[in-house]
Every structure is written in C-alpha cells, then in structure tokens.
PyMOL Python script that loads the backbone (N, CA, C, O; Angstrom):
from pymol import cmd

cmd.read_pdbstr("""\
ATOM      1  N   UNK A   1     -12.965   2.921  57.384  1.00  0.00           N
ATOM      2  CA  UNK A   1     -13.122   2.857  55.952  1.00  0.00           C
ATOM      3  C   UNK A   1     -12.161   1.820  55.379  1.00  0.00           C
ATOM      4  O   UNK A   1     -11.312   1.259  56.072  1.00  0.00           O
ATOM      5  N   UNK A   2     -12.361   1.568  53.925  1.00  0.00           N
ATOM      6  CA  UNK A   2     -11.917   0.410  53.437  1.00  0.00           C
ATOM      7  C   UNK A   2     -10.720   0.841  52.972  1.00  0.00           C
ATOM      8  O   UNK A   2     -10.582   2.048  52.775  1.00  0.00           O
ATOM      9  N   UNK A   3      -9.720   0.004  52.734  1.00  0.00           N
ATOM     10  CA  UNK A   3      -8.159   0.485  52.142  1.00  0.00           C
ATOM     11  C   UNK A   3      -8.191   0.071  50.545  1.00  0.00           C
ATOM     12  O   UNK A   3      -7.445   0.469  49.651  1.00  0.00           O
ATOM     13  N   UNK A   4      -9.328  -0.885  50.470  1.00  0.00           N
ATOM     14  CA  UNK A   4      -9.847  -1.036  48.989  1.00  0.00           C
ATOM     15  C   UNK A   4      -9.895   0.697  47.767  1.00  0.00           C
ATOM     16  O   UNK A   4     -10.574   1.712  47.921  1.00  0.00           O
ATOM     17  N   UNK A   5      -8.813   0.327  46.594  1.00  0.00           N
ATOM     18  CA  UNK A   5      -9.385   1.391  45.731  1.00  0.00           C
ATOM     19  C   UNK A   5     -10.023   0.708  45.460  1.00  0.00           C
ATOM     20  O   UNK A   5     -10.067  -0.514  45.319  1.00  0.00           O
ATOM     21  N   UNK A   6     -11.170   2.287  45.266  1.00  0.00           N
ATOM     22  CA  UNK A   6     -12.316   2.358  44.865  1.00  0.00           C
ATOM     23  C   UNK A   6     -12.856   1.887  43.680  1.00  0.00           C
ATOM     24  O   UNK A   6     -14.024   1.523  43.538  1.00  0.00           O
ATOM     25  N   UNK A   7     -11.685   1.902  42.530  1.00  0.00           N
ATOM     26  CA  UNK A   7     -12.161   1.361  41.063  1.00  0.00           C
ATOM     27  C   UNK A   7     -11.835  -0.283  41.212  1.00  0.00           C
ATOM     28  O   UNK A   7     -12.393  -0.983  40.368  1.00  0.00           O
ATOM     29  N   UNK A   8     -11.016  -0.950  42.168  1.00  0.00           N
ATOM     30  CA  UNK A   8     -11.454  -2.372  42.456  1.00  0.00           C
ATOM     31  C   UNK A   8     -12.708  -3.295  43.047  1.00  0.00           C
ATOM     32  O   UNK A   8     -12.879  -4.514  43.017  1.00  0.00           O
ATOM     33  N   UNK A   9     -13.630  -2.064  43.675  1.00  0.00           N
ATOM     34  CA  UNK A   9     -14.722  -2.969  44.437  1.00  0.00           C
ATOM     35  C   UNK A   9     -15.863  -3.077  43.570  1.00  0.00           C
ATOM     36  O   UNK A   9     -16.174  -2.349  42.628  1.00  0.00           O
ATOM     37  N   UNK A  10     -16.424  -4.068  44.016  1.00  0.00           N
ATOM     38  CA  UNK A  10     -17.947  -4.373  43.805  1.00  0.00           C
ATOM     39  C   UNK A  10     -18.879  -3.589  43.991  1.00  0.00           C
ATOM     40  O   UNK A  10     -18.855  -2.823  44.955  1.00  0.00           O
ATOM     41  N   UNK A  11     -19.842  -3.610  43.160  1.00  0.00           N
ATOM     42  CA  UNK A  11     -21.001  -2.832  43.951  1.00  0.00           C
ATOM     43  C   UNK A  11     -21.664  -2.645  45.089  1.00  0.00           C
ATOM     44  O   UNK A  11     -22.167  -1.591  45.477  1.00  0.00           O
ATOM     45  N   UNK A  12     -21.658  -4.026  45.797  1.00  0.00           N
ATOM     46  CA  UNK A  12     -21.825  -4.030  46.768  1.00  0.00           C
ATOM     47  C   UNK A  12     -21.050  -3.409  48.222  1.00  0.00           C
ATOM     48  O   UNK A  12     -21.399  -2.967  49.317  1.00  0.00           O
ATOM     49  N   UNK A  13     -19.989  -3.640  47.594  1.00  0.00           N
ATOM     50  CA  UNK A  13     -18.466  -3.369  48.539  1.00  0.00           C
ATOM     51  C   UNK A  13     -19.042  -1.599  48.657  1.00  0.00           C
ATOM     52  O   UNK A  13     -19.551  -0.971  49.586  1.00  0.00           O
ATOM     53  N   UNK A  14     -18.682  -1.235  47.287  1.00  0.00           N
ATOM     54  CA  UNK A  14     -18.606   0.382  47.415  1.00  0.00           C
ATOM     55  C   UNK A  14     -19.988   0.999  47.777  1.00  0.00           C
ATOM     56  O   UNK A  14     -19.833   2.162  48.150  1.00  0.00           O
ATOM     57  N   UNK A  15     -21.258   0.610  47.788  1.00  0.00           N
ATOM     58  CA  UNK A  15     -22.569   1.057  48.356  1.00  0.00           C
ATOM     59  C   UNK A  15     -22.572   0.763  50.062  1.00  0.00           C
ATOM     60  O   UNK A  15     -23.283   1.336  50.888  1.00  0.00           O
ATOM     61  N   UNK A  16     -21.657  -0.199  50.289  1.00  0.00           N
ATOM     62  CA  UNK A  16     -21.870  -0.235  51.760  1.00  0.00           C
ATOM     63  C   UNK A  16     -20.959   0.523  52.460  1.00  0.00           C
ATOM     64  O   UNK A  16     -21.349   0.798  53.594  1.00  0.00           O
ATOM     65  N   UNK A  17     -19.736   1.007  52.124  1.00  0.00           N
ATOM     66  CA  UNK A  17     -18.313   1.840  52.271  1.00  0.00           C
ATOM     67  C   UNK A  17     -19.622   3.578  52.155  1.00  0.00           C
ATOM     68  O   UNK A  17     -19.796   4.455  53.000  1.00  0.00           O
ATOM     69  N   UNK A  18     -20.102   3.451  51.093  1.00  0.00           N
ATOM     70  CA  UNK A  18     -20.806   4.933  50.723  1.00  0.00           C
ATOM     71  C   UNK A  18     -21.804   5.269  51.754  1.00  0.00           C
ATOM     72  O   UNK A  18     -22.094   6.427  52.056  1.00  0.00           O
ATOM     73  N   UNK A  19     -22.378   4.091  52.345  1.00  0.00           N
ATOM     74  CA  UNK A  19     -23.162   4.233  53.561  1.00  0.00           C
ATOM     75  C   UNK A  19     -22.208   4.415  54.448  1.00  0.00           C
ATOM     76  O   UNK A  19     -22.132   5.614  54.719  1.00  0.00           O
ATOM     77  N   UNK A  20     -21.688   3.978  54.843  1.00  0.00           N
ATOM     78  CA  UNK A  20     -20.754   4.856  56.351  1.00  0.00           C
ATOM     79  C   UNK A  20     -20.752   5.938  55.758  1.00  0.00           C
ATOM     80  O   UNK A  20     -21.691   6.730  55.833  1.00  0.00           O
ATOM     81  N   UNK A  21     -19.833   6.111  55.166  1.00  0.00           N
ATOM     82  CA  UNK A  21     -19.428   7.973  54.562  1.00  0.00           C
ATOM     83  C   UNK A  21     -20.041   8.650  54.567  1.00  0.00           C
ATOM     84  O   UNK A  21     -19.503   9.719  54.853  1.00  0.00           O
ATOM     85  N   UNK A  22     -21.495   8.754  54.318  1.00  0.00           N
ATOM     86  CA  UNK A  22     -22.478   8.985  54.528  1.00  0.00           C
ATOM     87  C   UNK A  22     -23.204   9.147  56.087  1.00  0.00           C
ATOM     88  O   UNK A  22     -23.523  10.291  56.409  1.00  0.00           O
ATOM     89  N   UNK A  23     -23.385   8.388  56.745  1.00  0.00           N
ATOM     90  CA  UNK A  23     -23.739   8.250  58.276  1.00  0.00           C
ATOM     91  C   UNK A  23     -22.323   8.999  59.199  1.00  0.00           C
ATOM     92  O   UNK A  23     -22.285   9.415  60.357  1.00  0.00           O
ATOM     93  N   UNK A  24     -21.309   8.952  58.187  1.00  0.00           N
ATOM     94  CA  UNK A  24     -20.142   9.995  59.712  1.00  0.00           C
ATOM     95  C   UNK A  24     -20.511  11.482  59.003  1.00  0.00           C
ATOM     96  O   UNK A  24     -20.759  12.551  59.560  1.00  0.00           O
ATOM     97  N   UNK A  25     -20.465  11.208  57.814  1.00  0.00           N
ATOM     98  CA  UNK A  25     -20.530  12.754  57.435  1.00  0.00           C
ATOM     99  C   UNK A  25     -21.961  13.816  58.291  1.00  0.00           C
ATOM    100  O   UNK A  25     -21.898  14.920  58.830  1.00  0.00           O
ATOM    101  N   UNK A  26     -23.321  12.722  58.049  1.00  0.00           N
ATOM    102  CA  UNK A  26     -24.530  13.632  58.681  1.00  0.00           C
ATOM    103  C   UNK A  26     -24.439  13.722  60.575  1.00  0.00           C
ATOM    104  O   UNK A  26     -25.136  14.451  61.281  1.00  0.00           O
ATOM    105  N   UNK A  27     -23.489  12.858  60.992  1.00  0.00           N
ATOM    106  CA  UNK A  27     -23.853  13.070  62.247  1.00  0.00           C
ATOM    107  C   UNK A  27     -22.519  13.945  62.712  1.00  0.00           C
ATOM    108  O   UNK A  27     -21.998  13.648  63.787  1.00  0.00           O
ATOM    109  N   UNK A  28     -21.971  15.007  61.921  1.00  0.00           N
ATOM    110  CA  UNK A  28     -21.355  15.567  62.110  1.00  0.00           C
ATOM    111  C   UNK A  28     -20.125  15.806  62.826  1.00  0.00           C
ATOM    112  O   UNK A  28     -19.509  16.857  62.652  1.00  0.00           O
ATOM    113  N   UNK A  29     -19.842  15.179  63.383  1.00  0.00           N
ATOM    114  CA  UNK A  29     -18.673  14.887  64.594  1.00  0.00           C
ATOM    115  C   UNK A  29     -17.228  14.192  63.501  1.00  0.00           C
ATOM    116  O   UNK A  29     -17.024  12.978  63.489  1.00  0.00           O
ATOM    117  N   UNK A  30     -16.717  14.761  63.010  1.00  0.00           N
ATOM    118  CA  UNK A  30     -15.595  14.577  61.685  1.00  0.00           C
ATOM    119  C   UNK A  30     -14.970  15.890  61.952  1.00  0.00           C
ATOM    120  O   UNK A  30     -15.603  16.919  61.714  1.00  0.00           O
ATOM    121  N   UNK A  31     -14.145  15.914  62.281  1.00  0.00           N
ATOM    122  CA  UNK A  31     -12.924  17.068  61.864  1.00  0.00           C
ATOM    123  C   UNK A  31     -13.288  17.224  60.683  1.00  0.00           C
ATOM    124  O   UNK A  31     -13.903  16.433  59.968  1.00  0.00           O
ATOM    125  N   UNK A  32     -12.764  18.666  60.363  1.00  0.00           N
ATOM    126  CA  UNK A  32     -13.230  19.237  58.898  1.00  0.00           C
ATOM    127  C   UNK A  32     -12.450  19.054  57.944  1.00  0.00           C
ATOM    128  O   UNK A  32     -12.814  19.333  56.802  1.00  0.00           O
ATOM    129  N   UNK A  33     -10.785  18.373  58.289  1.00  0.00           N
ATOM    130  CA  UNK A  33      -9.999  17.602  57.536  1.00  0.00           C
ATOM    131  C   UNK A  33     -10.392  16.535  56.535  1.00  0.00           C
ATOM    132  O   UNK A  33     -10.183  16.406  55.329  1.00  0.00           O
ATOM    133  N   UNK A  34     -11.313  15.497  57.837  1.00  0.00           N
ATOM    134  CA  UNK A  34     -11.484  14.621  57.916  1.00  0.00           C
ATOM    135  C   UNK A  34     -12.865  14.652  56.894  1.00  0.00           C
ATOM    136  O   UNK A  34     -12.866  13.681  56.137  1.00  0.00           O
ATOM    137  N   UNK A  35     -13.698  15.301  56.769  1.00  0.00           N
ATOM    138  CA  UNK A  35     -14.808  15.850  56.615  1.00  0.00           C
ATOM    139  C   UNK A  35     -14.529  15.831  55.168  1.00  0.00           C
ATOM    140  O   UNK A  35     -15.380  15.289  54.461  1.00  0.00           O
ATOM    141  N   UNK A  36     -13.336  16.400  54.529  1.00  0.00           N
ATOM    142  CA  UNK A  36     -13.331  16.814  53.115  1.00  0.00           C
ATOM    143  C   UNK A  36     -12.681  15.547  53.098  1.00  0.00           C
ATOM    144  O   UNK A  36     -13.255  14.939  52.194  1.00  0.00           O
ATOM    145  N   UNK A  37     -11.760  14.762  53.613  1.00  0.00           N
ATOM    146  CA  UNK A  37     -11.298  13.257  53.060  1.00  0.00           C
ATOM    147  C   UNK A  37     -12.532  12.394  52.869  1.00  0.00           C
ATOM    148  O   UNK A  37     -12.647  11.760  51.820  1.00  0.00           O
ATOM    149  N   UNK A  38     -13.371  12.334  53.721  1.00  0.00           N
ATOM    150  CA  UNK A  38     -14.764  11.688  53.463  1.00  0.00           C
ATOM    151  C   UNK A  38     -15.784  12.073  52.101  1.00  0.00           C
ATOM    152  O   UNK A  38     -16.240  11.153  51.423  1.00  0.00           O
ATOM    153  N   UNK A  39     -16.004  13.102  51.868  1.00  0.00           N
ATOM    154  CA  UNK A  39     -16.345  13.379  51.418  1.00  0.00           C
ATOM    155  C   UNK A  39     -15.778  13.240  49.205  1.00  0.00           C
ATOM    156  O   UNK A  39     -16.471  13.023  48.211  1.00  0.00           O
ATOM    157  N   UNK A  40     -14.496  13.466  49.354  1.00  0.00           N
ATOM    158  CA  UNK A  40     -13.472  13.001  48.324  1.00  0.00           C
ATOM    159  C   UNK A  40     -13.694  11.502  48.076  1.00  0.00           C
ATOM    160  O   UNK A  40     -13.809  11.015  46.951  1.00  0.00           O
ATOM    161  N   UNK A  41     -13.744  10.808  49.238  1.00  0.00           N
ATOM    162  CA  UNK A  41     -14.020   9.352  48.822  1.00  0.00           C
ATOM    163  C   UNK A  41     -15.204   9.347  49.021  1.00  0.00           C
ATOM    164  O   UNK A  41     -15.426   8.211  48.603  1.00  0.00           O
ATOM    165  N   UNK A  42     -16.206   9.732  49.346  1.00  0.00           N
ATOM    166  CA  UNK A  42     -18.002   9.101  48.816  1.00  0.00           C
ATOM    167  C   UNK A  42     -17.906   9.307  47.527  1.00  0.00           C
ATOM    168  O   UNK A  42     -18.048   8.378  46.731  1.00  0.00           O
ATOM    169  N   UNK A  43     -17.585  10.892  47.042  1.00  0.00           N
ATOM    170  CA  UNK A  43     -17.835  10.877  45.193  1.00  0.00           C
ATOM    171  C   UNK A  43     -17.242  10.001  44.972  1.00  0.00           C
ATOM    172  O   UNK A  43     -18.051   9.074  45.018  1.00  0.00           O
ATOM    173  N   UNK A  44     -16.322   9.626  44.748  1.00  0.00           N
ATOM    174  CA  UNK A  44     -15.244   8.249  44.260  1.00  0.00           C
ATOM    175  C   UNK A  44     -16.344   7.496  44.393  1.00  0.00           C
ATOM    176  O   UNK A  44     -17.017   7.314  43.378  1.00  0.00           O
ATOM    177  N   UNK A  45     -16.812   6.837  45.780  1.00  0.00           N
ATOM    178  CA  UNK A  45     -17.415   5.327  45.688  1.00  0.00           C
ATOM    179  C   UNK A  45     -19.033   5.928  44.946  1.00  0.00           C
ATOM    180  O   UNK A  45     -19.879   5.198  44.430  1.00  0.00           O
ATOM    181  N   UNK A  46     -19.097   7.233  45.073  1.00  0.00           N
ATOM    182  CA  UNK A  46     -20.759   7.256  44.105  1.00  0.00           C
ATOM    183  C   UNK A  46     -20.456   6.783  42.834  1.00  0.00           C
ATOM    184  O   UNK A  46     -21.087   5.851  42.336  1.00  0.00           O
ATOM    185  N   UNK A  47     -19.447   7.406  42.210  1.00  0.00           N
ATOM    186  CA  UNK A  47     -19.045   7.256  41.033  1.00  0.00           C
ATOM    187  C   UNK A  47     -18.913   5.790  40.952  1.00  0.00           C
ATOM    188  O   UNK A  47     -19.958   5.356  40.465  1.00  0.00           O
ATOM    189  N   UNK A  48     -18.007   4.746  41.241  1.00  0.00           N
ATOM    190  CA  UNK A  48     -18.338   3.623  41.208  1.00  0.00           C
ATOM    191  C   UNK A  48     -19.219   3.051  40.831  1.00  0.00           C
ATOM    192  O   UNK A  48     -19.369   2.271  39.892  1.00  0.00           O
ATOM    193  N   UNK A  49     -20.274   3.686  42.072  1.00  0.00           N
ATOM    194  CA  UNK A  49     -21.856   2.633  42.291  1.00  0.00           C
ATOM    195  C   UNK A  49     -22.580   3.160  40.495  1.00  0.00           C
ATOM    196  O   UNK A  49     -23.126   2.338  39.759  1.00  0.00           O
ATOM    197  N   UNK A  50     -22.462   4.107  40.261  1.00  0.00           N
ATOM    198  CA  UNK A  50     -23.233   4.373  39.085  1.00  0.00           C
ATOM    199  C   UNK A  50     -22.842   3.951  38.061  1.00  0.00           C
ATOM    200  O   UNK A  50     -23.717   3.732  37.223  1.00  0.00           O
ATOM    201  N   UNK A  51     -21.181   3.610  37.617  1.00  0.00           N
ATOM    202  CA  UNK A  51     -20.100   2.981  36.956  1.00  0.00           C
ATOM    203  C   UNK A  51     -20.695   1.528  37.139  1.00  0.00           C
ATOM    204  O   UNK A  51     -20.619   1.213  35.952  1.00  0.00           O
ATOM    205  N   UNK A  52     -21.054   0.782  37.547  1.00  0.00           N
ATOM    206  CA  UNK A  52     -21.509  -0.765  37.762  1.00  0.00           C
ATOM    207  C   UNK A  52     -22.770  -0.655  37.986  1.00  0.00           C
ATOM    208  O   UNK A  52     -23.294  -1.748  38.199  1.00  0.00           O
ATOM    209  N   UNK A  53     -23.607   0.402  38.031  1.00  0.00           N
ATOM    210  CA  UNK A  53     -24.721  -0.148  37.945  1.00  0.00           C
ATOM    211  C   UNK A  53     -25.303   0.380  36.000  1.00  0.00           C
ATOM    212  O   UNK A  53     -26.438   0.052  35.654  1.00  0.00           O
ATOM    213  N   UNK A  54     -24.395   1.143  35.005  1.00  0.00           N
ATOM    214  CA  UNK A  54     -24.790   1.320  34.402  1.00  0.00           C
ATOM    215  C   UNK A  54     -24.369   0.045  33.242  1.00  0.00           C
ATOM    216  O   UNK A  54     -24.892  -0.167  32.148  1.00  0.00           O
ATOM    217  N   UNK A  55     -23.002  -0.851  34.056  1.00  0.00           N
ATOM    218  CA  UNK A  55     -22.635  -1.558  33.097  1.00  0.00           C
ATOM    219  C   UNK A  55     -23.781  -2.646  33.406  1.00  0.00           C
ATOM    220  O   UNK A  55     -24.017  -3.452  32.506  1.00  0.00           O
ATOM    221  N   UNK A  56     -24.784  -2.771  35.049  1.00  0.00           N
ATOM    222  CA  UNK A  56     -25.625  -4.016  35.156  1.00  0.00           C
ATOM    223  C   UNK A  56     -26.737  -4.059  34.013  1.00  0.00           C
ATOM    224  O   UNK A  56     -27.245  -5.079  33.546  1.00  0.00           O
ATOM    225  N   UNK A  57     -27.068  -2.443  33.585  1.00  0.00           N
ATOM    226  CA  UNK A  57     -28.186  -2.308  32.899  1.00  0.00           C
ATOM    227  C   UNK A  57     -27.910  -2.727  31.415  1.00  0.00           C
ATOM    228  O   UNK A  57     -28.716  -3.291  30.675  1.00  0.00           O
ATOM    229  N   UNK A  58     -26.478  -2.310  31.075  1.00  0.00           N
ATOM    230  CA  UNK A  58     -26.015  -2.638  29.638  1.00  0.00           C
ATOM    231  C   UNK A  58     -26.071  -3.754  29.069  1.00  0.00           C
ATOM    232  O   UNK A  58     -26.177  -3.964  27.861  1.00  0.00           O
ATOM    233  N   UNK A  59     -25.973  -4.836  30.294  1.00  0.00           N
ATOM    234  CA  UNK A  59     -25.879  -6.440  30.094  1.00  0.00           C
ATOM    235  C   UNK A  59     -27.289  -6.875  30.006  1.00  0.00           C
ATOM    236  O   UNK A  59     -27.836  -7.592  29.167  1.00  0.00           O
ATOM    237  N   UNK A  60     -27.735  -6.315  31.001  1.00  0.00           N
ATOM    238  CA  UNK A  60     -29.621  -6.535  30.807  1.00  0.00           C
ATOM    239  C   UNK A  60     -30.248  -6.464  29.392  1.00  0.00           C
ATOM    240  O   UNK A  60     -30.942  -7.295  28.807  1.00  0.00           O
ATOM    241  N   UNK A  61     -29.806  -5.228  28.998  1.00  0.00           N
ATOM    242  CA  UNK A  61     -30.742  -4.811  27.900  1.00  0.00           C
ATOM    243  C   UNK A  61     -29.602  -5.062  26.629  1.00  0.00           C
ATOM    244  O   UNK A  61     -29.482  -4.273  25.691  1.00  0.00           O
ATOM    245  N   UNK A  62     -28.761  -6.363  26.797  1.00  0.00           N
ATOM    246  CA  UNK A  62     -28.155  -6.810  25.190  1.00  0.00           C
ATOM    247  C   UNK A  62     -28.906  -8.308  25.367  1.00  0.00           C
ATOM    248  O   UNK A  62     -28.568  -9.134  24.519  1.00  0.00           O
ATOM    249  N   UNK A  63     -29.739  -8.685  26.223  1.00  0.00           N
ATOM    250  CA  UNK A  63     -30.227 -10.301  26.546  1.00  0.00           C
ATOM    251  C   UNK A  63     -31.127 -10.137  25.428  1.00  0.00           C
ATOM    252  O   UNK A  63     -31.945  -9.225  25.544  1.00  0.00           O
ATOM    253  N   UNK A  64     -31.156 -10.909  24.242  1.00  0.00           N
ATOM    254  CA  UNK A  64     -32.243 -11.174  23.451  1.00  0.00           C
ATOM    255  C   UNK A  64     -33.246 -12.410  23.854  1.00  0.00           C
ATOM    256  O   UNK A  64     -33.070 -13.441  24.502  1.00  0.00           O
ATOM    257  N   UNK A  65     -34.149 -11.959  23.315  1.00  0.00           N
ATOM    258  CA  UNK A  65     -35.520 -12.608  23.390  1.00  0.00           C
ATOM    259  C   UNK A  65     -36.002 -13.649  22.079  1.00  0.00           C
ATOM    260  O   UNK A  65     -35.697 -13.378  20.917  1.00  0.00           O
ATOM    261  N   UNK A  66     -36.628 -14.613  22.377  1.00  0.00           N
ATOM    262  CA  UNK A  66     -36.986 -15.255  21.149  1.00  0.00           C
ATOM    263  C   UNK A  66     -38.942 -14.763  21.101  1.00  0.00           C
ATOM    264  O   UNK A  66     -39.548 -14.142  21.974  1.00  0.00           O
ATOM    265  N   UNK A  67     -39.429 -15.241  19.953  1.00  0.00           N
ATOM    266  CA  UNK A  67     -40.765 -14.876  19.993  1.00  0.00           C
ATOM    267  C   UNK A  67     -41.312 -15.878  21.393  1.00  0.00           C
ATOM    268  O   UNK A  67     -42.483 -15.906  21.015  1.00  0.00           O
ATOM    269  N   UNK A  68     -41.333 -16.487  22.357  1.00  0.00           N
ATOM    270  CA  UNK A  68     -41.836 -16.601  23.235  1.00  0.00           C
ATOM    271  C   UNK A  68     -41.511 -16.008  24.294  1.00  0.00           C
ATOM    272  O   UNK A  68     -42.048 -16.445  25.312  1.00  0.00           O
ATOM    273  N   UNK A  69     -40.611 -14.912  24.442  1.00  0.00           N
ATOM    274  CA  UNK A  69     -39.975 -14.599  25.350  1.00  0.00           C
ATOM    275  C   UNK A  69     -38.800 -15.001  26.464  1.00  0.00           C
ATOM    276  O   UNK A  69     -38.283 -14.479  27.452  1.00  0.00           O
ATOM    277  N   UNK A  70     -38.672 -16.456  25.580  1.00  0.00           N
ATOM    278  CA  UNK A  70     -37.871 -17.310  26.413  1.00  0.00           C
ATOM    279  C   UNK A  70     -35.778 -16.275  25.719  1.00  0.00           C
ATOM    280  O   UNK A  70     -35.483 -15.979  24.561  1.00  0.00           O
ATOM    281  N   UNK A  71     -34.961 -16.079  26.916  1.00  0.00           N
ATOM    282  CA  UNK A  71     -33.704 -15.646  26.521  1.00  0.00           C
ATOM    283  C   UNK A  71     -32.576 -16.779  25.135  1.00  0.00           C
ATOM    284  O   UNK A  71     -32.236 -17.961  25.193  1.00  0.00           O
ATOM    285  N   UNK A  72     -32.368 -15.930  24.283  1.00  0.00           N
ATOM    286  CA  UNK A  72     -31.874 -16.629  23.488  1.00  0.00           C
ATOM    287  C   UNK A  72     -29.979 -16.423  23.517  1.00  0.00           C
ATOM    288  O   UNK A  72     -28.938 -16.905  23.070  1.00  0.00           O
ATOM    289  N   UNK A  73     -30.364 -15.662  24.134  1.00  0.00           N
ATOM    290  CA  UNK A  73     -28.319 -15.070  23.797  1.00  0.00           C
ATOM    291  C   UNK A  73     -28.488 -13.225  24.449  1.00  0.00           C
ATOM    292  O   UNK A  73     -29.326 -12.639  25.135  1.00  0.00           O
ATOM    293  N   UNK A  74     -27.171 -12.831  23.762  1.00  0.00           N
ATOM    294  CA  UNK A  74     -27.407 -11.392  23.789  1.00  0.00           C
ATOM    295  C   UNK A  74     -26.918 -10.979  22.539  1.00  0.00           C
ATOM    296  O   UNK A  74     -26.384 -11.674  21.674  1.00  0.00           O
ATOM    297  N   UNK A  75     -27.120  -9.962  22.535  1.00  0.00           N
ATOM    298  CA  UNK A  75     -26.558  -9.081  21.756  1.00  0.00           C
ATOM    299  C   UNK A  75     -25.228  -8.272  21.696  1.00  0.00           C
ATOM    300  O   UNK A  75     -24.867  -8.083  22.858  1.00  0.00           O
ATOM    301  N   UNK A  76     -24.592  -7.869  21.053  1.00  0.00           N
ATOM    302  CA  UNK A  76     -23.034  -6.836  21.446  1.00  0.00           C
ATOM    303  C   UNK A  76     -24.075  -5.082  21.496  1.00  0.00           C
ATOM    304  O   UNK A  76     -24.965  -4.441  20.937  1.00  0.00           O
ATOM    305  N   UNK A  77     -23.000  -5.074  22.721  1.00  0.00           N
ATOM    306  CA  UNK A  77     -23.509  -3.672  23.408  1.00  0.00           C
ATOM    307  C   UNK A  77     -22.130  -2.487  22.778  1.00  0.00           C
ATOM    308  O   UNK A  77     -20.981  -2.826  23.061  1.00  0.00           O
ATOM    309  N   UNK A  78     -22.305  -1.314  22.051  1.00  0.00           N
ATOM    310  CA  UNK A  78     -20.887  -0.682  21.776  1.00  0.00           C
ATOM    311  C   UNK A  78     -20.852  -0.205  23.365  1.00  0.00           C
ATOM    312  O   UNK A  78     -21.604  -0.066  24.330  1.00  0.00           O
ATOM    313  N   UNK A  79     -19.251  -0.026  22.914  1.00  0.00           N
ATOM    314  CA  UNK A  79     -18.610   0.870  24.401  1.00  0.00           C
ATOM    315  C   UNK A  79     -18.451  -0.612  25.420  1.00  0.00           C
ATOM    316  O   UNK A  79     -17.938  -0.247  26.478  1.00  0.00           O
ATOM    317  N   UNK A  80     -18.675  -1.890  25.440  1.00  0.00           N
ATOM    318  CA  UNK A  80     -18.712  -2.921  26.303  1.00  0.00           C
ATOM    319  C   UNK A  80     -17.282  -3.749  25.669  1.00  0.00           C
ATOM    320  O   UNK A  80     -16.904  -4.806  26.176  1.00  0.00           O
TER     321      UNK A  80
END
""", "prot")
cmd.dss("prot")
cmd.show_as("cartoon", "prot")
cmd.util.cbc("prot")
cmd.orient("prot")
C-alpha cells in the first residue's frame, strides 16, 4: 500500500490503492489486524474517490453553453 495520505492523492492514485484493498481484503488471507487496517484505509480512499469525483461533476455542470452549444465560460459553483 501507498504511504501517500489519502486526502493528497488523485483520483486515480486513490481508485487504484482502493483496488488492492479490495482484492487482499476478498481473498482473505490478511490477519484480522491487518484486515481492520485495510479496511480503515479503503473507507478513507472511498471517501476520496467520491470527494473528487463530486468536485469532477461540479466543474462539469458550471461550463456554460452559448445558444449553439458551443462552451462559453462557466459559471461560479457555491461551496467551490
């Protein structure tokens, strides 16, 4: 696993970290120590992944449109 905190990575970073965590946790062979440390850090990196993917959507949907549909700017998003 990564020595990266979790509130520093990328989305990418923390969806691929969440896949291992994921693949040791189902194939069971983790000490049960180990098991709840894994598990402590997947929520962390879920949390992340949903944390950046809600800010990807926020940016999406402040992109304004002109009447042809061509992007004109954005808009201010609150909470951004």
């Amino acid at each position: 696993m990564s020595e990266t905190a979790v509130d520093e990575m990328s989305f990418e970073q923390a969806m691929a970290e969440l896949e291992q965590v994921v693949g040791k946790l189902e194939r069971g062979d983790v000490a049960l120590e180990d098991s709840i440390k894994l598990y402590e850090r997947g929520a962390a990196l879920k949390k992340r992944c949903e944390a950046k993917l809600k800010e990807a959507e926020e940016k999406v949907a402040a992109i304004t449109l002109n009447t042809d549909g061509e992007p004109t700017g954005t808009t201010p998003v609150e909470g951004l």
